[in-house]
C-alpha positions as CSV (number, residue, x, y, z in Angstrom):
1,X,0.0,0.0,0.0
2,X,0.9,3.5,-0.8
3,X,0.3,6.8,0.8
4,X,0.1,10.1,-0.3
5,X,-0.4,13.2,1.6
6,X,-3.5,15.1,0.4
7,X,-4.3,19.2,1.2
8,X,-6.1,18.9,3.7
9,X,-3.5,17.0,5.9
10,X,-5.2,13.2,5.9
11,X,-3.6,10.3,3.4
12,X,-5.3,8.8,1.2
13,X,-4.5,5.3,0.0
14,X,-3.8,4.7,-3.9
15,X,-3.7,0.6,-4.9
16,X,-1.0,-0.3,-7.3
17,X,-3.0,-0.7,-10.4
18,X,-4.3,2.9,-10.0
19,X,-0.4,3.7,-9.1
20,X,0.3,1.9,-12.3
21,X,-1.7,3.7,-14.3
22,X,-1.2,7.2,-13.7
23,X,3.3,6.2,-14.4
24,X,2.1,4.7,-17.8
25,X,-0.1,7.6,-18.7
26,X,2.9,10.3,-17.4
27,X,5.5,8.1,-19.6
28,X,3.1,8.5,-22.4
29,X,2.7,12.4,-21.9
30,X,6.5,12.7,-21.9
31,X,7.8,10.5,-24.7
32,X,4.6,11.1,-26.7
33,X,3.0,8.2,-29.3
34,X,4.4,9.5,-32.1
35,X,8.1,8.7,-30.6
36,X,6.9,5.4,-28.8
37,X,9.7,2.8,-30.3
38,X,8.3,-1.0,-30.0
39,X,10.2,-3.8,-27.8
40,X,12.8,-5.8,-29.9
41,X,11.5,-9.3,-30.3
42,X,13.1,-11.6,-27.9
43,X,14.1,-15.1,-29.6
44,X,13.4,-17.9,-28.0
45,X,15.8,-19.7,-26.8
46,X,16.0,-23.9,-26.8
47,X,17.3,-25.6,-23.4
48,X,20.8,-26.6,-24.1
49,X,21.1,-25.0,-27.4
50,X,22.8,-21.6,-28.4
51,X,20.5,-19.5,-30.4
52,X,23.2,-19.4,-33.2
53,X,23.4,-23.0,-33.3
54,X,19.4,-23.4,-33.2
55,X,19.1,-20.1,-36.4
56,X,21.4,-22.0,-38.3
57,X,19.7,-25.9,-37.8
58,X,16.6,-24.4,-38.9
59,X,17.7,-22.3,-41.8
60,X,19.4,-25.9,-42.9
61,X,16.7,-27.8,-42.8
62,X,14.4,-25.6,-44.7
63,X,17.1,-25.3,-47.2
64,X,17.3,-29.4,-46.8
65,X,14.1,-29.5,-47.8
66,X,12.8,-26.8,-50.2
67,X,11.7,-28.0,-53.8
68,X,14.7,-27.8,-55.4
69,X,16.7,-29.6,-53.2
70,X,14.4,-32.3,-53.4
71,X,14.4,-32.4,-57.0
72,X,18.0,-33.2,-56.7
73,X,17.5,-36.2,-54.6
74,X,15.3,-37.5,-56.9
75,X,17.4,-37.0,-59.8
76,X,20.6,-38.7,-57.9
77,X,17.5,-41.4,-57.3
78,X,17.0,-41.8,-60.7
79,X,20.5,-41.7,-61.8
80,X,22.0,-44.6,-59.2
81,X,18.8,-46.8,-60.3
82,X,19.5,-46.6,-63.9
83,X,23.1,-47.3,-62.9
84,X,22.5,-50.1,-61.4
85,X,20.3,-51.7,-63.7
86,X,23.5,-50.9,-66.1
87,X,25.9,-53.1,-63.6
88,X,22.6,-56.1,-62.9
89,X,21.9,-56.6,-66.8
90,X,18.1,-57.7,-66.3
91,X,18.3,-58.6,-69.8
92,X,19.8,-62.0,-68.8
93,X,16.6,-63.4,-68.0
94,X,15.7,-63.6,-71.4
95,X,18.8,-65.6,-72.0
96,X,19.1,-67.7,-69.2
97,X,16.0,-67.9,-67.2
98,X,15.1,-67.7,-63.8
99,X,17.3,-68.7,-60.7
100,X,17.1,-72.4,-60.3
101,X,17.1,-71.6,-56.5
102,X,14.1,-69.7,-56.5
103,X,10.2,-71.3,-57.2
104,X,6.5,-71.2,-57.0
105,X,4.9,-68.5,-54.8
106,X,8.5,-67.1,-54.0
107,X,9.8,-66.5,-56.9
108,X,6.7,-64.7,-58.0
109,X,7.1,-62.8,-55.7
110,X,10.5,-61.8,-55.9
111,X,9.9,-61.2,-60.0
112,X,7.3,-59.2,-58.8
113,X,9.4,-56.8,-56.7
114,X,11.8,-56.8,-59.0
115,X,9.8,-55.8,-61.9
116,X,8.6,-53.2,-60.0
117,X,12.2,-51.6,-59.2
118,X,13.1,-51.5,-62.8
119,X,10.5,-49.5,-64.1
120,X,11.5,-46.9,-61.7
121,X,15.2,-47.4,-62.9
122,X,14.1,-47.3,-66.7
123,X,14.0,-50.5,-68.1
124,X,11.4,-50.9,-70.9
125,X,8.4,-52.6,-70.2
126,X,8.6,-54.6,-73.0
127,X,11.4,-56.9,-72.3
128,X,10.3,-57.5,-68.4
129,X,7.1,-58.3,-69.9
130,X,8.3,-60.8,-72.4
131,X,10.5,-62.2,-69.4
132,X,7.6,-62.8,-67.5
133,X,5.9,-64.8,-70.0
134,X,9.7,-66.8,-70.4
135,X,10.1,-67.6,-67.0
136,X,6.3,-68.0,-65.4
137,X,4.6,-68.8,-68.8
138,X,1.3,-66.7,-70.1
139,X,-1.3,-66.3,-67.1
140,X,1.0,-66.3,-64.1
141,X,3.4,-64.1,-66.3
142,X,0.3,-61.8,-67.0
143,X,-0.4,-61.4,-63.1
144,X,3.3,-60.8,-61.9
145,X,3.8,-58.4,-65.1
146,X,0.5,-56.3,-63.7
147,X,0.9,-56.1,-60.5
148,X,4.7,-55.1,-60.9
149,X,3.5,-53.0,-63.5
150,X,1.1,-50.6,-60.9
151,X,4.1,-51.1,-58.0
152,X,6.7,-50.0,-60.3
153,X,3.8,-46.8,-61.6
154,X,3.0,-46.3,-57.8
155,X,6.4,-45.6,-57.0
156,X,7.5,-43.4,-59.3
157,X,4.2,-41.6,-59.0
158,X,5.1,-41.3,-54.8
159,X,8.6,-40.4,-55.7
160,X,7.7,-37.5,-58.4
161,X,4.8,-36.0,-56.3
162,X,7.0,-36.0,-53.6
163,X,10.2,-34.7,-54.5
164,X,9.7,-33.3,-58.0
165,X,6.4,-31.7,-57.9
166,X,6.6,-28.5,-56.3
167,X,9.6,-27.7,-58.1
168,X,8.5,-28.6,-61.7
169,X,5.2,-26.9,-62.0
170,X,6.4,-23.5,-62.2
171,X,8.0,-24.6,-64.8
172,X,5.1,-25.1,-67.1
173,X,5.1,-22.2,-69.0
174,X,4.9,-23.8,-72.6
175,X,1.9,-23.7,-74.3
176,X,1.9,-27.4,-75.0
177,X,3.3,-28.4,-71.3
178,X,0.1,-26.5,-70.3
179,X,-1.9,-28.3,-72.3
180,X,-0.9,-31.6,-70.8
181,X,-0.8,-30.3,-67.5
182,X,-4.3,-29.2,-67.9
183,X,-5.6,-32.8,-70.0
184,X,-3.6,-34.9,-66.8
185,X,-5.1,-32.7,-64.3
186,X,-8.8,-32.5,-65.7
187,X,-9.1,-36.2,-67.3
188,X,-6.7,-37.7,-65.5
189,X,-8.1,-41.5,-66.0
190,X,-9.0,-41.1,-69.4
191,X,-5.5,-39.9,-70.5
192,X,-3.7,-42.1,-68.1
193,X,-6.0,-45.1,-70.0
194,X,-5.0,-43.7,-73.0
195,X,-1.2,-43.3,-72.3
196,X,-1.2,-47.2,-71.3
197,X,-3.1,-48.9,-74.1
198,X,-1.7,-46.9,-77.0
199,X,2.1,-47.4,-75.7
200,X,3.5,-44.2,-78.1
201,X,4.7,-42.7,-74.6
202,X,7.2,-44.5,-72.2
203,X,6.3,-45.9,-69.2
204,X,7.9,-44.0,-67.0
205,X,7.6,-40.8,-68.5
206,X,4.1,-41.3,-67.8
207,X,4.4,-41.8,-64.7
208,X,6.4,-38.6,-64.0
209,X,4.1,-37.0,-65.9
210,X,1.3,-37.5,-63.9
211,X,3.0,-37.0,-60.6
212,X,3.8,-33.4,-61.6
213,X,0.6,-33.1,-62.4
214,X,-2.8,-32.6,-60.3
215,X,-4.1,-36.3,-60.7
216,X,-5.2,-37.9,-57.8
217,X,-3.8,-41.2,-56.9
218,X,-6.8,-43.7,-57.3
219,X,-7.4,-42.7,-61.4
220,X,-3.9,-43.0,-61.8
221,X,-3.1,-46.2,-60.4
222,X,-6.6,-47.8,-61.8
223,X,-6.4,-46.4,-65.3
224,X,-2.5,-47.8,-65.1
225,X,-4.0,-51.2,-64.3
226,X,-6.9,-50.8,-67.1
227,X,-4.6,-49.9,-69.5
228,X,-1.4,-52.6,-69.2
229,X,-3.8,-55.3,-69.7
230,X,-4.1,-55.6,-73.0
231,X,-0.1,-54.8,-74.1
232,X,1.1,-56.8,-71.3
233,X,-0.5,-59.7,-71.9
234,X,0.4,-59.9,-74.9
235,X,4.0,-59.7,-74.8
236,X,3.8,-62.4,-71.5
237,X,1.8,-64.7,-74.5
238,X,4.9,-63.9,-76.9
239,X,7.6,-64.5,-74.6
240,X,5.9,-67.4,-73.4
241,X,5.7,-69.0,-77.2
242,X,9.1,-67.5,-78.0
243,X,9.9,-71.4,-78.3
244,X,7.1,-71.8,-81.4
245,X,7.3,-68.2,-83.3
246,X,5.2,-69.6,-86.1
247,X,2.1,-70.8,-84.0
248,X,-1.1,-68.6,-84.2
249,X,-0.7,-67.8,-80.4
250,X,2.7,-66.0,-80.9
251,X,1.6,-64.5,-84.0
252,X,-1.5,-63.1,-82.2
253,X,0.2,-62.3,-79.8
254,X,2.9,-60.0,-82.0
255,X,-0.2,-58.5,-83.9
256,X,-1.7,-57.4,-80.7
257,X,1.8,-55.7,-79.7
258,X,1.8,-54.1,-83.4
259,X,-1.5,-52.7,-84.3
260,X,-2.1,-50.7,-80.9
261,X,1.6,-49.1,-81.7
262,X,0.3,-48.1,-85.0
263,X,-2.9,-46.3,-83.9
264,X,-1.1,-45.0,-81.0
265,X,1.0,-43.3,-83.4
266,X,-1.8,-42.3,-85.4
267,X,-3.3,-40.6,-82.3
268,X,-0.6,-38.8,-81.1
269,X,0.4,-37.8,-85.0
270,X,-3.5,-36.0,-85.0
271,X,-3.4,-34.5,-81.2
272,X,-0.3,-32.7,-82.2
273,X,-1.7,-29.9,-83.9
274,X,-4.6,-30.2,-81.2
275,X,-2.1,-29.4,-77.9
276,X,0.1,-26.1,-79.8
277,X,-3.1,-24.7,-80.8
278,X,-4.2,-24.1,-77.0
């Protein structure tokens, strides 16, 4: 409690809010509100870390993770899987077969995985289709072929959305890139069924494709299972009756792979004019 002596002799007693009060009003009488400078922002400071040391963790790890730095990793991604499928040769399947080690439900499975991984690391679909067919003959060669086909579409649809998209898509100034962008985003089953039973575009630039674009993840990975069916199967039938190239399977089987190539051709021949004219 304060007291202050009034005029006529008594005290009067003043609580300290009031007391407060009347200082911040004097203070603001004196220094004005036009020359009022605000309080420096205190940092906040971590337990057991140095502020410099904390500014300089988090300035690294947004740079760690901004979209260009991302983009990197998935680049160095890209470039150590399609080195290593360089060093692994997957193309000696075709020649000599499947690990004797390895059967039934297992080595399924293993193909499986494995089929998966090299259409991320860029090997054509194609010749780990016709391996399928080799090794498991036509309809278990069909399944392991599919469902490798939308593992090895899934992941490099994760792997672009993730680390590529954010820094790519500023990037589509181009009339035609917009285009794309804007047929992916807006249809994105219909192009992505498209894209997989006409194969005039590679697998996995498909698949980057779409991840940079704004399709969601269920058309993408439906129409991607849609759409192999037909091409797939028959290059599993092909390599299947590689043995017999004259019997009417294996010629079926080659005019299924040719006559989609030709119209897909045709198609993307016409829709040329269609996507620099927007």
């Amino acid at each position: 409690m304060l007291d202050a002596t009034t005029r006529s002799g008594g005290t009067a007693t003043a609580t300290p809010q009031a007391t407060a009060t009347e200082f911040a009003v004097a203070a603001d009488l004196v220094v004005g509100p036009e020359t009022a400078v605000a309080a420096p922002a205190v940092p906040i400071a971590v337990p057991g870390v140095p502020a410099a040391r904390a500014g300089t963790s988090s300035r690294f790890v947004r740079a760690l993770l901004s979209p260009w730095s991302r983009l990197s990793l998935l680049v160095v991604l890209l470039a150590a899987a399609a080195s290593s499928v360089l060093l692994f040769d997957p193309q000696r399947l075709l020649a000599d077969g499947w690990p004797p080690q390895l059967g039934g439900a297992a080595a399924a499975l293993v193909f499986t995985v494995a089929y998966g991984l090299c259409t991320v690391a860029f090997v054509p679909r194609p010749l780990l289709n016709l391996a399928a067919g080799a090794v498991f003959g036509s309809q278990l060669g069909l399944g392991t072929a599919l469902v490798g086909t939308v593992l090895g579409a899934g992941a490099a649809f994760g792997l672009g959305r993730l680390l590529g998209q954010d820094a790519l898509r500023p990037l589509l100034r181009a009339r035609w890139l917009k285009a794309a962008d804007g047929q992916l985003s807006r249809h994105g089953f219909r192009s992505m069924m498209v894209a997989r039973l006409f194969p005039g575009v590679p697998f996995w630039a498909a698949n980057y494709c779409a991840a940079v674009s704004r399709m969601g993840w269920l058309p993408f990975l439906v129409a991607t299972a849609l759409g192999s069916i037909p091409n797939t199967a028959a290059y599993a039938v092909a390599g299947a009756r590689a043995s017999s190239p004259t019997s009417p399977a294996f010629l079926i089987a080659m005019a299924l792979i040719t006559v989609p190539a030709l119209a897909g051709t045709v198609v993307a021949w016409r829709k040329r004019h269609h996507l620099r004219g927007r």
